[in-house]
N, C-alpha and C positions, 0 to 999 in steps of 0.2 A: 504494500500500500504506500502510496506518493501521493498527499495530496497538498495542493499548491491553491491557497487562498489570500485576495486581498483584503487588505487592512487598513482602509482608510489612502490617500491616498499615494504615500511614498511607502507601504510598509508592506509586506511578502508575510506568513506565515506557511509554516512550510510543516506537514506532520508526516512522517516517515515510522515503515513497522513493516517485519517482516522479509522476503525475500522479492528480488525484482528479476523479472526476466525481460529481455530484450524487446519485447512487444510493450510492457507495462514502462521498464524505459526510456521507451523513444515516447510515449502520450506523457510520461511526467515532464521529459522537459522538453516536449511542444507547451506544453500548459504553463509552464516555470516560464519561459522567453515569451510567450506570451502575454501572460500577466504581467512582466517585467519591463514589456517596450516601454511604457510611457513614464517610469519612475526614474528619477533624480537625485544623488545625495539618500539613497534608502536606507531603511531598516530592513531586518529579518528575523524572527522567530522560528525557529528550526526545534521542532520537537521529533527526537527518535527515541521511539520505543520497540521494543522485541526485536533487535538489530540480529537481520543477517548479512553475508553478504553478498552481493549482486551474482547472477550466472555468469558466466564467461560470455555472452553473447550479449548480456547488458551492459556490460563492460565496456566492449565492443563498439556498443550504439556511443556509449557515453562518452571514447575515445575520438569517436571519428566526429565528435561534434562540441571538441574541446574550442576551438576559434569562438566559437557562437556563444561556447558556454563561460570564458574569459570576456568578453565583451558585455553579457549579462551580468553577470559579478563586479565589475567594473560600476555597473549603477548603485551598486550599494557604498555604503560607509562603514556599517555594524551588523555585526550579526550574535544573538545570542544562541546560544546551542542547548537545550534543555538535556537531560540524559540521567539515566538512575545506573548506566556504566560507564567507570568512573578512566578506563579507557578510551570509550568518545570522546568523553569530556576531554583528558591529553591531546589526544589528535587531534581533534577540533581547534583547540590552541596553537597548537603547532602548525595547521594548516594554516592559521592566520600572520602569524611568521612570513608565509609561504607567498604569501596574496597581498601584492601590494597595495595598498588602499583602501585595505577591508579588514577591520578590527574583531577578532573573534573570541567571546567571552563563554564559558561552559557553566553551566548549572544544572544543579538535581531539579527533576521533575516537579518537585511541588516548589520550587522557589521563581515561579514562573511570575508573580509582583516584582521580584526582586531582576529577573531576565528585562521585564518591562520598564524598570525604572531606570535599568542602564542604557537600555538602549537610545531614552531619550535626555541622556542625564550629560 
């Protein structure tokens, strides 16, 4: 499950769970770029729960459509990462290292007031 909702209107929430296959793949992020054309300076709420990881064929989709997908990330400024594993939460950090211009904070799942207040803080 991928699903990609707006919030107002510079703000992405994003809820992630489970495994993705290359079909379920390429519809999250037509839906992600999407919702994302018209936003400026964004937010993101990223909640992943019951993380697996993607098939080798979602993989794939998500590889051959890294240009598109660095160009969408690029509209953002923050993202908070919700997570009750506490190895997302690392990664997720560290992917923000990674991305220039895109600040990346992690929190447990119920601290989701607290995901919200930094994002605008």
């Amino acid at each position: 499950m991928f699903q990609v909702t707006s919030n107002g209107l510079n703000r992405i929430d994003i809820k992630f769970g489970g495994k993705l296959d290359s079909q379920e793949m390429k519809a999250s992020l037509d839906d992600l770029i999407g919702k994302s054309q018209d936003i400026e300076q964004g937010t993101m709420l990223y909640r992943i729960e019951d993380f697996d990881l993607p098939t080798l064929g979602a993989l794939g989709v998500e590889l051959s459509r890294l240009p598109e997908l660095f160009r969408t990330i690029g509209k953002f400024n923050r993202a908070a990462v919700l997570s009750d594993k506490k190895w997302v939460q690392k990664v997720s950090e560290i992917e923000g290292f990674l991305l220039p211009g895109l600040e990346i904070k992690a929190f447990s799942l119920d601290e989701v007031a607290a995901a919200e207040a930094w994002l605008f803080s």
